[in-house]
N, C-alpha and C positions, 0 to 999 in steps of 0.2 A: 144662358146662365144669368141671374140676377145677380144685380151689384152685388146683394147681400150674401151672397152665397159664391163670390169668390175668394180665395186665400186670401187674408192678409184684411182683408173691410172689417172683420170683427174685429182683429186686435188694435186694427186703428180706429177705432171707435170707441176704444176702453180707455185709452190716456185721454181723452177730454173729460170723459163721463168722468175718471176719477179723481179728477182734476178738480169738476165740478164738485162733486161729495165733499170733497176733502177739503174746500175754498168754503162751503156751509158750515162745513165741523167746524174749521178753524175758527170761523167768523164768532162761533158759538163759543167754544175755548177762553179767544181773547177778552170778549164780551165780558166775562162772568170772572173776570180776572182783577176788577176796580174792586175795593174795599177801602171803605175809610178806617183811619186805624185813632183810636183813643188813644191818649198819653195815658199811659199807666208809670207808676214810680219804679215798679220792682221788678224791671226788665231779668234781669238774674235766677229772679225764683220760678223763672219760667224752666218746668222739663224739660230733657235733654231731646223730645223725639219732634220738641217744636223745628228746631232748626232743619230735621232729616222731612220734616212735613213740608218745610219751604223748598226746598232739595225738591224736595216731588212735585209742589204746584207747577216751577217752574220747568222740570223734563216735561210734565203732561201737557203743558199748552206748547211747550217746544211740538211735541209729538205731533197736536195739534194742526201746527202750522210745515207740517212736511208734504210736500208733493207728493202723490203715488205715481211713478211712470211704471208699467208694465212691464216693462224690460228692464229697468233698474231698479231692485226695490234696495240699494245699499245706503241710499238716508234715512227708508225706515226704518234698515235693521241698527242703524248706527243710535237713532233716536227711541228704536225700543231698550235698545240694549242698556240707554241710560237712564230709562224710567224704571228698567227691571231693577240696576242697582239700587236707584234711590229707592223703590217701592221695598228691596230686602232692607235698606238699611235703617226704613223706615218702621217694617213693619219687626226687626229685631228689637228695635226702640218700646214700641209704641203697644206691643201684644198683650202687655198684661193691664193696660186700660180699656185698650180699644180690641180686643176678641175678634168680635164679627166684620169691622172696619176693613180691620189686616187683613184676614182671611180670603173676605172678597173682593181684595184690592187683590191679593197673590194669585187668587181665581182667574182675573180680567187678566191681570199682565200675562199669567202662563196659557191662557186662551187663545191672545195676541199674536205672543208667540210662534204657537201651533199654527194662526192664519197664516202667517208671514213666511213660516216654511214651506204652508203648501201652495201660496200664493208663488214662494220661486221656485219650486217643484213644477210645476205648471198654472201659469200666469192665463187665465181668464175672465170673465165678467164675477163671475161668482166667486173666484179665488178672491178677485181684489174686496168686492165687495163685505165678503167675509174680514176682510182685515179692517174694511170701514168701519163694520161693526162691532167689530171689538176696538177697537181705536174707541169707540163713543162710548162703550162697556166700563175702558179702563179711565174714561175721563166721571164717568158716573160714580166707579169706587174710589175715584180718587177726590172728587167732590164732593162725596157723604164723606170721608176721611177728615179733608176738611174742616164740614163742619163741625166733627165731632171736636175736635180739639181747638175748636175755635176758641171756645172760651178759655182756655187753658194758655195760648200760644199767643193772644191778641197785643199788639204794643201798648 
């Protein structure tokens, strides 16, 4: 019998690989996280869904920076569960500027979701992997998001 094909060598070979993925995303996450910010005078007449926008940059590069272990995914489910809040209380804010923003930010998160269940449903290369991907999905709609209200939200 080949190493690779006794019990146990695949699943041990899944917590580095996604160990690695996940140490790329993050890198990428934190990365895109610096902005300079203008003095503006009229901090105040800033909209109300700037604040729930910062709420979310900050869950998604949390998200981000989470380890996937195969056997434990309860930091993901902790750190999804808090981008899902911020992404609803975001996109309650924010729908009737941002339409398509919302929509395919509520898209990514409930995609997420769905990996992370069948990821602990049965934890494999491709379960986990499927949640990398949306992990990078929901950093993508949360990055067009963003920009959209940059101008709107900027100090």
């Amino acid at each position: 019998m080949r190493p690779a094909d006794r019990p146990g060598w695949r699943r041990r070979g899944l917590v580095p690989a996604a160990v690695l993925v996940l140490a790329t995303l993050a890198a990428g996450c934190s990365s895109s996280s610096s902005s300079s910010s203008s003095s503006s005078s009229s901090s105040s007449s800033k909209p109300a869904y700037c604040a729930a926008a910062s709420q979310l940059k900050t869950s998604v590069q949390a998200l981000g920076n989470v380890n996937i272990n195969v056997h434990d995914l309860s930091s993901v489910n902790t750190a999804v569960s808090k981008v899902q809040a911020d992404a609803k209380t975001f996109a309650s804010e924010a729908k009737s500027a941002y339409p398509s923003q919302t929509t395919a930010l509520q898209n990514s998160v409930s995609s997420l979701e769905t990996a992370v269940k069948s990821a602990q449903a049965q934890p494999s290369v491709t379960t986990v992997a499927a949640v990398v991907s949306s992990v990078t999905q929901v950093k993508t709609a949360a990055d067009n998001a963003q920009t959209a209200v940059k101008g709107k939200c900027q100090s």
